[in-house]
C-alpha positions as CSV (number, residue, x, y, z in Angstrom):
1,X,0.0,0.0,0.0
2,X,2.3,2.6,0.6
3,X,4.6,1.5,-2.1
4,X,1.5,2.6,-4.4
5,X,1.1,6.1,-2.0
6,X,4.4,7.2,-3.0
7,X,4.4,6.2,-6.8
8,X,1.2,8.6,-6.7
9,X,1.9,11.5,-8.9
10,X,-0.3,13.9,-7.1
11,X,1.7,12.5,-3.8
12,X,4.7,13.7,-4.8
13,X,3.5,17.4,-5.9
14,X,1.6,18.2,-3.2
15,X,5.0,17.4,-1.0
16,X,6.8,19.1,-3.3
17,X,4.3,22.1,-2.8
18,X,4.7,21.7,0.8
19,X,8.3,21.0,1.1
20,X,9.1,24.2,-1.3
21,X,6.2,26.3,0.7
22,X,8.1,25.4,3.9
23,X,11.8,27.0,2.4
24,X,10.2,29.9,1.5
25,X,7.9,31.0,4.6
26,X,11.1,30.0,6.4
27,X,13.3,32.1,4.8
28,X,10.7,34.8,4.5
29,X,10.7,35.2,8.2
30,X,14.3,34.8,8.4
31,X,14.8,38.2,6.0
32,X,12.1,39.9,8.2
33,X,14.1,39.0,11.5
34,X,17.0,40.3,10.0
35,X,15.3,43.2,9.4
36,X,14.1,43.9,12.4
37,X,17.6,43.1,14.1
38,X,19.4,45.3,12.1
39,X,16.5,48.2,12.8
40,X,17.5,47.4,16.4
41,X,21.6,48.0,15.1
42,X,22.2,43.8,16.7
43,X,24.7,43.4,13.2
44,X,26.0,39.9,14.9
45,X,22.0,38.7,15.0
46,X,21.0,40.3,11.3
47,X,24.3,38.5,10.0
48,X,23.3,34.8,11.8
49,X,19.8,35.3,10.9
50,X,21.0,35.8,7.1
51,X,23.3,33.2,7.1
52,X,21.3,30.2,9.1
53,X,17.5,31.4,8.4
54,X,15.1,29.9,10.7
55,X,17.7,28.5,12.9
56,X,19.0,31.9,14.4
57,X,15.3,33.8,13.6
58,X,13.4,31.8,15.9
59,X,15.6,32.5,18.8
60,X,15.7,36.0,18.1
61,X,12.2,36.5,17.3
62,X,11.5,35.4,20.9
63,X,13.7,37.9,22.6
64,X,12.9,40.5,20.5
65,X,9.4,41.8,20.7
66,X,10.1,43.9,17.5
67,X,10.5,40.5,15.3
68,X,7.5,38.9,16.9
69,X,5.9,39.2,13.7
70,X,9.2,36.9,11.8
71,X,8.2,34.4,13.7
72,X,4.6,32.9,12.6
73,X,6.3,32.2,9.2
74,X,9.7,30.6,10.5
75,X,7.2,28.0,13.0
76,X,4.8,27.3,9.6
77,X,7.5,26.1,8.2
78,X,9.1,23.7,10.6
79,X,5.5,22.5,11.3
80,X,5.4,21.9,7.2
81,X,8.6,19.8,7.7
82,X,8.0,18.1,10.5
83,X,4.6,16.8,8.9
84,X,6.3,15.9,6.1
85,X,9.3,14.2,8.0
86,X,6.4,11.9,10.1
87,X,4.2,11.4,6.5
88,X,7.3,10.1,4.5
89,X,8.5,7.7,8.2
90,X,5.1,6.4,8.5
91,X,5.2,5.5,4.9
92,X,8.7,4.1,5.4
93,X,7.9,2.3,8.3
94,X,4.6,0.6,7.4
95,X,6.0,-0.4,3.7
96,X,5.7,-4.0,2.9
């Protein structure tokens, strides 16, 4: 069964939509918290934020009440990962 789940054409674009959707409302945020850090003149935050994304924007959007609004985008996108991370183990796990 799941053998025939992921030969599924319209399997494979909607992760496709969902795993490109995800690296771009993460890196979306992670422009805006750069943003906001250099606003606030933190050059050492703005440069981690460009260079790592999400990784260094989530942290900062949480001490920084300026780039609270960085933040909705940078958590969509590791929820769209994560869900794709547990659909494609599932599918792993359970294949004949």
């Amino acid at each position: 069964m799941p053998d025939s789940i992921l030969n599924n054409g319209w399997f494979l674009v909607l992760s496709w939509i969902a795993l490109i959707g995800g690296v771009g409302m993460g890196w979306l945020g992670g422009i805006m918290g750069a943003f906001a850090a250099a606003r606030a003149k933190r050059w050492i935050w703005c440069v981690a934020i460009l260079c790592t994304g999400p990784l260094a924007g989530v942290p900062y959007s949480y001490k920084d009440n300026e780039a609270k609004p960085s933040r909705g985008p940078m958590l969509v996108s590791a929820f769209l990962f994560g869900a794709l991370v547990l659909v494609y183990c599932a599918l792993w796990l359970f294949a004949d």
